[in-house]
NUTOR-651186 format. One record per residue: x, y, z of N, C-alpha, C in turn; residue in three letters. Coordinates in steps of 0.2 Angstrom, whole numbers, padded with zeros to 4 digits, always signed. Layout:
N
XYZXYZXYZALA...
***
This chain:
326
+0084-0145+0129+0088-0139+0126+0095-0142+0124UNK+0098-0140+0117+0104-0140+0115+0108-0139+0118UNK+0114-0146+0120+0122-0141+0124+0127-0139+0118UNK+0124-0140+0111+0127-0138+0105+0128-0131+0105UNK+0134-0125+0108+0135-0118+0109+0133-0116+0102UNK+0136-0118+0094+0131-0117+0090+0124-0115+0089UNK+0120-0121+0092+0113-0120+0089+0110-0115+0094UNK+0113-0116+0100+0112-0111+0103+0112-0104+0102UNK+0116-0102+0100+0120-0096+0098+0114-0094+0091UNK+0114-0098+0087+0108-0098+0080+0101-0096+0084UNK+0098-0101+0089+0090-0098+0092+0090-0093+0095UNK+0095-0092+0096+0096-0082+0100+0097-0078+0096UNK+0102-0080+0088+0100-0075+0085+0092-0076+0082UNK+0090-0080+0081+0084-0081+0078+0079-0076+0083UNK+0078-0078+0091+0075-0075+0094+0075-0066+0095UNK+0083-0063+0094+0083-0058+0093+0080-0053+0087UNK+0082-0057+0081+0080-0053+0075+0072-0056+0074UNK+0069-0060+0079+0061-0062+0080+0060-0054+0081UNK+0061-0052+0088+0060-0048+0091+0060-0041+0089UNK+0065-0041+0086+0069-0035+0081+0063-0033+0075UNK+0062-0037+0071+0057-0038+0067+0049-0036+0067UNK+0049-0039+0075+0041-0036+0077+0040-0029+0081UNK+0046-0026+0084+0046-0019+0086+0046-0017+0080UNK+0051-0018+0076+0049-0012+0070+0043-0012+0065UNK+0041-0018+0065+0035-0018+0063+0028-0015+0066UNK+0029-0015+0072+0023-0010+0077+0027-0002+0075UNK+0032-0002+0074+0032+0004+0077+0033+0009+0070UNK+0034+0004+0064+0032+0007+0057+0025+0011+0056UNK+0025+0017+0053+0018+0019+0050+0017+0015+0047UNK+0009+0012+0047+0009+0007+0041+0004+0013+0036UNK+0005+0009+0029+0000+0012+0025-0007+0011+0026UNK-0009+0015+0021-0017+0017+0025-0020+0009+0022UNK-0019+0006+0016-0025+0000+0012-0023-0008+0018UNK-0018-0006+0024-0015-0011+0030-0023-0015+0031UNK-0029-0012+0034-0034-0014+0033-0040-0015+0031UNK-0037-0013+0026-0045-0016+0020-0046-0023+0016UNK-0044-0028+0020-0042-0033+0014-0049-0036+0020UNK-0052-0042+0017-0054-0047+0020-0052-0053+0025UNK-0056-0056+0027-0052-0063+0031-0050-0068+0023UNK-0043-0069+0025-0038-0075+0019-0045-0079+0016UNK-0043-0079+0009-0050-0082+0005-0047-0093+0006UNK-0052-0098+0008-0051-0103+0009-0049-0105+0004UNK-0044-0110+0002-0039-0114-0004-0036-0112-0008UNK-0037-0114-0013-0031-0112-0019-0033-0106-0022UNK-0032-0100-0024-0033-0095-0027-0029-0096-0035UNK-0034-0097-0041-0032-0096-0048-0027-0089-0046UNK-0021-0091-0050-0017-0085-0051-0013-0087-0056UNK-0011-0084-0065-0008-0085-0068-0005-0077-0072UNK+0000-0080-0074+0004-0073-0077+0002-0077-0084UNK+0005-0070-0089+0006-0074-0096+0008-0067-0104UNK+0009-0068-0108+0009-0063-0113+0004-0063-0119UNK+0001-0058-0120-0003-0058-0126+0002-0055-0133UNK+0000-0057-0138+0004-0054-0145-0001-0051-0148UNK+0000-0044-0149-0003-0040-0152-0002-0039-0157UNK-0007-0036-0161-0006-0036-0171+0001-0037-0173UNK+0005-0029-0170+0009-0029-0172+0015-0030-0170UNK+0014-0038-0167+0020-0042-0166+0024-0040-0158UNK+0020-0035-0152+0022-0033-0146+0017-0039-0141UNK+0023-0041-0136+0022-0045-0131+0018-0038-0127UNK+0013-0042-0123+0012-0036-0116+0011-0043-0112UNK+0012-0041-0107+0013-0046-0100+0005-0043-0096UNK+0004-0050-0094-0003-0047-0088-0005-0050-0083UNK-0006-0050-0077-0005-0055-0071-0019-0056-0074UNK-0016-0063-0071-0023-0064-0070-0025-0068-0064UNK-0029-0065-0060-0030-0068-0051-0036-0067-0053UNK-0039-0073-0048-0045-0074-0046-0049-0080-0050UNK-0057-0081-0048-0061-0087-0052-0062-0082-0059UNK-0062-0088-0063-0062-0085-0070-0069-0087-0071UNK-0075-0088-0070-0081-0086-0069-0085-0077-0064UNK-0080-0076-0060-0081-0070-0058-0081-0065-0062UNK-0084-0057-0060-0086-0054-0063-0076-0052-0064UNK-0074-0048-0069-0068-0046-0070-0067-0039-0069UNK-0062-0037-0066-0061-0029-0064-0052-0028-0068UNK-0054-0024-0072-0047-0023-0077-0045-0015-0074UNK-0036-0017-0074-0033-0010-0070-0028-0009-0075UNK-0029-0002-0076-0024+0000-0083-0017+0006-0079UNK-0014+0005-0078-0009+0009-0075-0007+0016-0078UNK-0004+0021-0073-0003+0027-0075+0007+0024-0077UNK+0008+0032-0082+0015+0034-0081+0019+0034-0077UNK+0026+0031-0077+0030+0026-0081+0029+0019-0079UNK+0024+0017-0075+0024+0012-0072+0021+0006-0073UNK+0021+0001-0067+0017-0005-0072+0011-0007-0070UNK+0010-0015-0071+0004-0017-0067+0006-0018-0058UNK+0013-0018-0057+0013-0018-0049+0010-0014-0046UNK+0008-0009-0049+0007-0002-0046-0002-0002-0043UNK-0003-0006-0046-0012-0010-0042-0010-0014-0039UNK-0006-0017-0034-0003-0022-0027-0012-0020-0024UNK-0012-0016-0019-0018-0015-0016-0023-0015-0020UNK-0023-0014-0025-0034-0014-0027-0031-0023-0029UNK-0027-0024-0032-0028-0031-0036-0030-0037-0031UNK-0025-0035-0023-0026-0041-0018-0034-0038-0014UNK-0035-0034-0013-0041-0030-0010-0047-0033-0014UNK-0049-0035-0021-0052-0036-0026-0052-0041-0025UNK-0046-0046-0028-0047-0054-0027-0049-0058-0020UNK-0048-0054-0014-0052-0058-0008-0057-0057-0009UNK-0060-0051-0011-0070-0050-0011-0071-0053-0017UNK-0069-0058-0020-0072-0065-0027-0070-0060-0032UNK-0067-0057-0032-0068-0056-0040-0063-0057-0044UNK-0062-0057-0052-0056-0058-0056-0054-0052-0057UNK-0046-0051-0055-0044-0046-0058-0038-0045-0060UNK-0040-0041-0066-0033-0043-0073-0029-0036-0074UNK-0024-0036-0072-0019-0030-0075-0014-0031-0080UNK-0012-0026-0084-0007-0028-0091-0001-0022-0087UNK+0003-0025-0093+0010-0020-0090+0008-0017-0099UNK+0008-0009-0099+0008-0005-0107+0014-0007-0110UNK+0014-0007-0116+0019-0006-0119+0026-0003-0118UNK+0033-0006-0118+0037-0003-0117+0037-0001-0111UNK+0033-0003-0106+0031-0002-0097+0034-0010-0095UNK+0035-0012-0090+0036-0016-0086+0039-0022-0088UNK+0037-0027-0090+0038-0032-0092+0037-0034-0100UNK+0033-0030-0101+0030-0030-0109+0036-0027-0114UNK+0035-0030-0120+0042-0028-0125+0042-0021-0126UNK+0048-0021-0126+0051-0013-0126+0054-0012-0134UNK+0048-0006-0138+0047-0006-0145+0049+0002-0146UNK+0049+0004-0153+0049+0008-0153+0046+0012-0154UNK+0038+0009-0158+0033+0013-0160+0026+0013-0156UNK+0023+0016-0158+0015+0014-0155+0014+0016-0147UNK+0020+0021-0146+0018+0023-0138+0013+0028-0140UNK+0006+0029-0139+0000+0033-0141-0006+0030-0140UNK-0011+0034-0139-0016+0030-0135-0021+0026-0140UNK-0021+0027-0145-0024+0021-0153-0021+0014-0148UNK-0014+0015-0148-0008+0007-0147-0011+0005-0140UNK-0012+0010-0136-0011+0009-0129-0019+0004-0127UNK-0025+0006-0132-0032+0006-0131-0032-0001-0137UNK-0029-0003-0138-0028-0008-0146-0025-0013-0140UNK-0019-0011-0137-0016-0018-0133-0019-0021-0129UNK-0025-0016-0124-0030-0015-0120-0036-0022-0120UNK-0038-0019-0129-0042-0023-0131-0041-0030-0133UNK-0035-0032-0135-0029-0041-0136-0030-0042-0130UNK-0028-0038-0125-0028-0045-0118-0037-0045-0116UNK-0041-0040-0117-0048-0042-0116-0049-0048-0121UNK-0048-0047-0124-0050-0051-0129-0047-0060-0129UNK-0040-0059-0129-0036-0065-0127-0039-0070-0122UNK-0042-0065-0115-0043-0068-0108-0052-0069-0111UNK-0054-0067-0112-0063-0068-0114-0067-0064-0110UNK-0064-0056-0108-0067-0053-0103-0073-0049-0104UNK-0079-0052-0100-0085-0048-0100-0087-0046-0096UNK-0094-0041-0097-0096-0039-0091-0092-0034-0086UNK-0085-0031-0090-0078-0030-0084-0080-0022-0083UNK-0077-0021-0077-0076-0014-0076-0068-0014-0077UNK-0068-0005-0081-0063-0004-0082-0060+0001-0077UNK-0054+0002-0073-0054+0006-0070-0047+0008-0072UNK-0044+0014-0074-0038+0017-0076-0035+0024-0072UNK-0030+0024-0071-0027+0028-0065-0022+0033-0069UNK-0022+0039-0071-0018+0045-0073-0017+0043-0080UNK-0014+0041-0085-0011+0040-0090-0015+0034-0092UNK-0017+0029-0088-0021+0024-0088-0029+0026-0087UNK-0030+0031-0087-0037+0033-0086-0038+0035-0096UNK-0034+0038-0097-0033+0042-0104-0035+0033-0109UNK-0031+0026-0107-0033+0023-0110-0039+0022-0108UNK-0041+0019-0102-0048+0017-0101-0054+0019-0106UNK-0053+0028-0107-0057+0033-0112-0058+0029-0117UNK-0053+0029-0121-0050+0027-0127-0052+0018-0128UNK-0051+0013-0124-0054+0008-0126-0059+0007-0125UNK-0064+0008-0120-0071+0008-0119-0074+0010-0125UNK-0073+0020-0126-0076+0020-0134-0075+0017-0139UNK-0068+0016-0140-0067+0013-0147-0067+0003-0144UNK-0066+0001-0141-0066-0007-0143-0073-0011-0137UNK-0072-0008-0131-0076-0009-0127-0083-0009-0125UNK-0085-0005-0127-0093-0003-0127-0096-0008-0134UNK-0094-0007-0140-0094-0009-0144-0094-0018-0146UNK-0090-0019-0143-0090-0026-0142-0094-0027-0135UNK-0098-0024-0133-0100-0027-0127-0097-0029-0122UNK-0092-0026-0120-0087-0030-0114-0088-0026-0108UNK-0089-0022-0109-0089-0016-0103-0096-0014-0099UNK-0092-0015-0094-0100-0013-0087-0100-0006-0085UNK-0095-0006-0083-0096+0000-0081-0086+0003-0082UNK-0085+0009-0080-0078+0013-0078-0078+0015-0072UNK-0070+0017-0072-0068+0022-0068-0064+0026-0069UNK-0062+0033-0069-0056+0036-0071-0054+0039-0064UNK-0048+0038-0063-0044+0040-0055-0040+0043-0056UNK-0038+0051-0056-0033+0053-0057-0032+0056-0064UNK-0037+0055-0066-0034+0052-0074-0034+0059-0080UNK-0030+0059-0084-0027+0064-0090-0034+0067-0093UNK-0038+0063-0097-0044+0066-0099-0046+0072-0098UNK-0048+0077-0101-0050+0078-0107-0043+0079-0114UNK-0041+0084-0109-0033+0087-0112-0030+0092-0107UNK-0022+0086-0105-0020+0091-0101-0015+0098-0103UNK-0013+0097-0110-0010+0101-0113-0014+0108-0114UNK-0012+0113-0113-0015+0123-0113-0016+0122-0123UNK-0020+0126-0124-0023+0126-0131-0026+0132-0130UNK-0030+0132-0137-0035+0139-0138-0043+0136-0137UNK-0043+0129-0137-0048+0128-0136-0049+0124-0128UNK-0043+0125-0125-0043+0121-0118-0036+0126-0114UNK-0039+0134-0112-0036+0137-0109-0034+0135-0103UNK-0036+0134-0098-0034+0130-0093-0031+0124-0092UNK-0027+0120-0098-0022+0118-0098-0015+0119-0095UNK-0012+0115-0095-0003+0116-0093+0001+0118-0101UNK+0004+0123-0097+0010+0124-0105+0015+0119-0106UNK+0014+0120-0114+0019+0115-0116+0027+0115-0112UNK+0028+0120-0109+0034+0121-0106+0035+0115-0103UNK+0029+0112-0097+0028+0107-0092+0031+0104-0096UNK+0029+0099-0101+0028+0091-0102+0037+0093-0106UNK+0038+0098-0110+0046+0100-0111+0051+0096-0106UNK+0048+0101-0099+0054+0099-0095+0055+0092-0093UNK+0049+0089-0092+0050+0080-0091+0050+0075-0096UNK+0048+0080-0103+0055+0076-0108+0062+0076-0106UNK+0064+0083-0104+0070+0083-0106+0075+0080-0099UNK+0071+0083-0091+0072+0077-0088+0074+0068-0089UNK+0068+0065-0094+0066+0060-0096+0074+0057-0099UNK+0078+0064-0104+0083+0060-0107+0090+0065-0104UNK+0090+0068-0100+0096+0070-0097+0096+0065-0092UNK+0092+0062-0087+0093+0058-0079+0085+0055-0076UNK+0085+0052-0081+0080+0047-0082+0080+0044-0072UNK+0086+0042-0071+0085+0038-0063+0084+0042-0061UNK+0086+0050-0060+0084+0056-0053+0077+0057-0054UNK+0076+0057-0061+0069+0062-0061+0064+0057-0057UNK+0066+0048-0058+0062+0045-0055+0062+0041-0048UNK+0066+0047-0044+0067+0048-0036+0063+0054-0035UNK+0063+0059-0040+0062+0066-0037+0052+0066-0038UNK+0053+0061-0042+0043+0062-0043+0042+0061-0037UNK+0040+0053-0035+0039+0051-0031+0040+0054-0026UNK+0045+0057-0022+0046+0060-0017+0043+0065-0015UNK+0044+0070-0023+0038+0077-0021+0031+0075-0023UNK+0030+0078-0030+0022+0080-0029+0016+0073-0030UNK+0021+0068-0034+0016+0062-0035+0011+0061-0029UNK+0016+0058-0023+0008+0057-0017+0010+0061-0012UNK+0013+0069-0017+0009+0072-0010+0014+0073-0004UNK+0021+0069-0004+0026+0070+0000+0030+0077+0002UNK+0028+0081-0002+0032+0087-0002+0026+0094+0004UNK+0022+0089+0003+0017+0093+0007+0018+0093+0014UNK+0017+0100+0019+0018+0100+0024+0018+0095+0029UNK+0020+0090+0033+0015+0085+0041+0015+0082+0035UNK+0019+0076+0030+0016+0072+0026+0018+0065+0029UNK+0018+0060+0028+0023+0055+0031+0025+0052+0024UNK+0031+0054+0023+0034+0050+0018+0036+0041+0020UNK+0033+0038+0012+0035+0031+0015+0041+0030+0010UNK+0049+0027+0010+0053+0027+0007+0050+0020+0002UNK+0048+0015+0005+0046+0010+0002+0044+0013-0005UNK+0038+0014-0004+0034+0020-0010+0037+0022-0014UNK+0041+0025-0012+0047+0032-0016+0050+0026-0020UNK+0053+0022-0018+0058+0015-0021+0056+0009-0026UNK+0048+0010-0022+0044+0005-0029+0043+0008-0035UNK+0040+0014-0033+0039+0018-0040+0046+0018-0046UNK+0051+0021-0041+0057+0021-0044+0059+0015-0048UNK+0057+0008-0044+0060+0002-0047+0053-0001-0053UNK+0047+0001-0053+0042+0000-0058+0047+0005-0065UNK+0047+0011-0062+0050+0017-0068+0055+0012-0073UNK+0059+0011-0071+0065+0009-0071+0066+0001-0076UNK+0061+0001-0075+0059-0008-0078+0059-0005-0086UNK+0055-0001-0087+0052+0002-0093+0058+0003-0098UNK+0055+0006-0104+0060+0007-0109+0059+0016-0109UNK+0067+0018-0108+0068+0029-0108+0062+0030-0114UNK+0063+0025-0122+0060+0029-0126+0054+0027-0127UNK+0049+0025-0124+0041+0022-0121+0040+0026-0117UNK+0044+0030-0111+0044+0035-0105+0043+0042-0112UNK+0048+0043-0112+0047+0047-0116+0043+0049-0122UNK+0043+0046-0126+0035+0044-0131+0028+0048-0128UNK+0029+0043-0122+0023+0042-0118+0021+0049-0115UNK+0025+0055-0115+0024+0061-0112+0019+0064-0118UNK+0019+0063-0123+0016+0066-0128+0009+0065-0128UNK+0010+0055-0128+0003+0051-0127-0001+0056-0122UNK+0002+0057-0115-0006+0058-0112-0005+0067-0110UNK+0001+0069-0113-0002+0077-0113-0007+0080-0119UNK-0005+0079-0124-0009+0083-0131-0015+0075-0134UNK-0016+0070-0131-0021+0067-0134-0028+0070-0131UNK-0032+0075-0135-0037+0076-0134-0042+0072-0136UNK-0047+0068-0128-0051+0063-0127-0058+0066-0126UNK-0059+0073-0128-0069+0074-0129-0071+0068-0131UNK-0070+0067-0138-0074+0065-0140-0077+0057-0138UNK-0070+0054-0135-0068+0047-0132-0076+0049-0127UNK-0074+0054-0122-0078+0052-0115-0084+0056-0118UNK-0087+0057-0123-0093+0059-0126-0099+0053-0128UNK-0093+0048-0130-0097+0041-0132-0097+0036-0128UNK-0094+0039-0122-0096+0034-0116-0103+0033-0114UNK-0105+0027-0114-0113+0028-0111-0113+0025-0105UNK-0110+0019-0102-0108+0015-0097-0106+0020-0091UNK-0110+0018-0087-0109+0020-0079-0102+0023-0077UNK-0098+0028-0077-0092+0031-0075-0092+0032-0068UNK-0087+0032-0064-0086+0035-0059-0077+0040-0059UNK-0079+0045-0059-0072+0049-0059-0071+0051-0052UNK-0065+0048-0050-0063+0051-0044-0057+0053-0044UNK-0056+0059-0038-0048+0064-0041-0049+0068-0032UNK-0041+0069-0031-0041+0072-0025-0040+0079-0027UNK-0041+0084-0024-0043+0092-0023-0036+0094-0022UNK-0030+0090-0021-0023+0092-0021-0018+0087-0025UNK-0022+0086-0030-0017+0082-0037-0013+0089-0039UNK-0008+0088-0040-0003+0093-0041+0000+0090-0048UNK+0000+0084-0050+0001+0082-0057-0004+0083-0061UNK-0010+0081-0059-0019+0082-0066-0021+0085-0061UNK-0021+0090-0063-0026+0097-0059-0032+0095-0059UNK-0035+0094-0054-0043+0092-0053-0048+0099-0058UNK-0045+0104-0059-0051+0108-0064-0049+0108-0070UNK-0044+0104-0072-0042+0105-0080-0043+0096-0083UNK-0044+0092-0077-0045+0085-0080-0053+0082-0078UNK-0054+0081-0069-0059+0078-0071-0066+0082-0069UNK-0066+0086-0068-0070+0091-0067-0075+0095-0074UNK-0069+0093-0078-0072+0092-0087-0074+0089-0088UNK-0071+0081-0086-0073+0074-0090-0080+0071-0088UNK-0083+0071-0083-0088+0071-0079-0094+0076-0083UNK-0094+0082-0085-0098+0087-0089-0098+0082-0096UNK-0093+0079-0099-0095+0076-0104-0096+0068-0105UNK-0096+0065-0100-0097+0060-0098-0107+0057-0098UNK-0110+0055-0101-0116+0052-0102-0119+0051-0097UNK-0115+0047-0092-0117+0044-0084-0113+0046-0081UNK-0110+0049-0081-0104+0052-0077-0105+0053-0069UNK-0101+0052-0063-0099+0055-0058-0094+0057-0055UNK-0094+0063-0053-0088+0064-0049-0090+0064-0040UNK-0083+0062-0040-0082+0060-0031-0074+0064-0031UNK-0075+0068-0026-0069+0074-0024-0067+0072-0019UNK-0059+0069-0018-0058+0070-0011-0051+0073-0008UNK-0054+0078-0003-0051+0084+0001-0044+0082+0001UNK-0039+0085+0000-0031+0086+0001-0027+0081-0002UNK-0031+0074-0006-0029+0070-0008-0023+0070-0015UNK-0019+0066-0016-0013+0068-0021-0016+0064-0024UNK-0008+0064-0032-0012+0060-0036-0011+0052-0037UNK-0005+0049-0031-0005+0043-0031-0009+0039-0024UNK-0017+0044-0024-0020+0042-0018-0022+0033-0019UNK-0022+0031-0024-0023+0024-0024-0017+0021-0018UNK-0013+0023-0019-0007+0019-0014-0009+0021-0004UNK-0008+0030-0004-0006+0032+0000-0015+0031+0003UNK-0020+0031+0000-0025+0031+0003-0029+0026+0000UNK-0026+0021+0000-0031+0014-0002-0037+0011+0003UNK-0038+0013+0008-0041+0012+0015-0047+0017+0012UNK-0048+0023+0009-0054+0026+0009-0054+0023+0001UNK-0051+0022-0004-0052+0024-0013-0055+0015-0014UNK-0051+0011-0009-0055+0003-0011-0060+0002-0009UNK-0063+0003-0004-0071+0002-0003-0075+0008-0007UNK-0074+0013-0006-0078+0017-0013-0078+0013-0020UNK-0073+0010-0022-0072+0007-0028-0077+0003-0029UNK-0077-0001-0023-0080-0009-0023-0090-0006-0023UNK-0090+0000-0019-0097+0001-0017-0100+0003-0024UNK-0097+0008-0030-0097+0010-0037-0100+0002-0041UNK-0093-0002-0040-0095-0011-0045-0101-0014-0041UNK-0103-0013-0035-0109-0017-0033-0117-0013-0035UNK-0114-0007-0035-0121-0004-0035-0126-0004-0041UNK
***
């Protein structure tokens, strides 16, 4: 033992904030995907970030993990957020062997922030450069709210067609049309998507505490356990973004009507959506999509919000994985 009072004093604080660190760690809720992962994969794990350049001259950022002979699981992110926002499927995925590639959208996260081209043509275009860039085949694509609307959109227009795609998924996802019409009555009035424009450019940082908090996953809901974590990540993906790519982007996935998109799907779908999405109302999104869908299925799950990928990674990742093996 040290007669140094210094070093002493150092391994007792050490000891202490040891201590400190592991109670509060037992005594945190942890989130639900804490258990889904496998035993740590042996040696070095391929992991590279990088930028593709699209036609028209826009960087998009894209993390790529895993063996690049594995089969490839591509994850397209919802509104306003980016690639972080698959943390859980992407490390969930990469220990069971597989590659898995996520892109930041345009004007979203790390990708250049442009003026034009926030709409689902640009969004399914930029989709198809980093498939194309990385040489992905064989891939599932799995798209979550906003990200689902792309998934539609490049599968029928780039993916299918080029042979690239195995199968889908849509999570949550915008499809068919969430906007109220005369031919899609049970839509949302345009009032909605008004108001989170105009939140969008009166206080762009409250609105993106208030989502998260209330109806995104669900927090507002009676007995909920709110994770601030959650609240704060969301907030800090939002935030990375460009106001007028958020903004843009309310248009992209409210009035882009995708029939036709999920009509020429032939590829094995799997639609999954929780029975208490309070953002994509499960009868006006994928309760539709599924009827128009070739191969389609839907998988309902009871009281779930619409950012169950995070708060319920424990049940939505092994359905995933059991969907890609089957």
């Amino acid at each position: 033992m040290s007669d140094n009072p210094n070093e002493l004093m150092f391994s007792r604080r050490q000891t202490l904030l040891a201590g400190a660190t592991l109670s509060a760690a037992i005594a945190m809720p942890s989130l639900a995907f804490s258990d889904t992962t496998p035993a740590k994969i042996k040696g070095t794990l391929p992991m590279t970030t990088g930028f593709v350049e699209t036609k028209d001259g826009v960087q998009i950022f894209y993390k790529d993990w895993g063996p690049k002979d594995a089969q490839p699981i591509v994850f397209h992110h919802g509104w306003p957020l980016s690639s972080d926002d698959w943390d859980a499927q992407m490390l969930f995925f990469v220990q069971h062997g597989y590659r898995v590639v996520a892109h930041d959208r345009r004007g979203h996260g790390r990708s250049s922030q442009v003026s034009d081209g926030h709409d689902m043509d640009h969004y399914a275009a930029d989709a198809s450069a980093v498939a194309e860039h990385l040489n992905l085949k064989n891939a599932v694509h799995i798209g979550h709210s906003t990200g689902g609307g792309e998934v539609a959109r490049y599968v029928a227009k780039f993916g299918q067609p080029q042979g690239r795609v195995a199968k889908a998924v849509l999570v949550s996802a915008v499809p068919p049309l969430m906007l109220k019409t005369e031919s899609n009555p049970g839509g949302l009035p345009m009032e909605v998507f008004d108001g989170i424009r105009k939140a969008v450019a009166d206080n762009r940082t409250q609105l993106f505490l208030d989502f998260p908090t209330g109806p995104f996953y669900g927090f507002n809901r009676p007995g909920a356990t709110v994770y601030q974590g959650v609240i704060q990540n969301w907030w800090r993906q939002g935030m990375m973004g460009s106001a007028k790519a958020h903004y843009d982007g309310i248009k992209a996935f409210s009035e882009t009507d995708q029939t036709e998109d999920l009509k020429k799907i032939t590829v094995p779908t799997l639609v999954m959506h929780g029975d208490d999405d309070q953002v994509v109302p499960i009868a006006d999104s994928a309760e539709l999509s599924v009827k128009l869908l070739k191969n389609g299925t839907l998988k309902v799950y009871k009281g779930y919000p619409h950012g169950m990928l995070t708060v319920h990674a424990d049940v939505i990742n092994p359905d995933l994985l059991a969907f890609i093996k089957a």
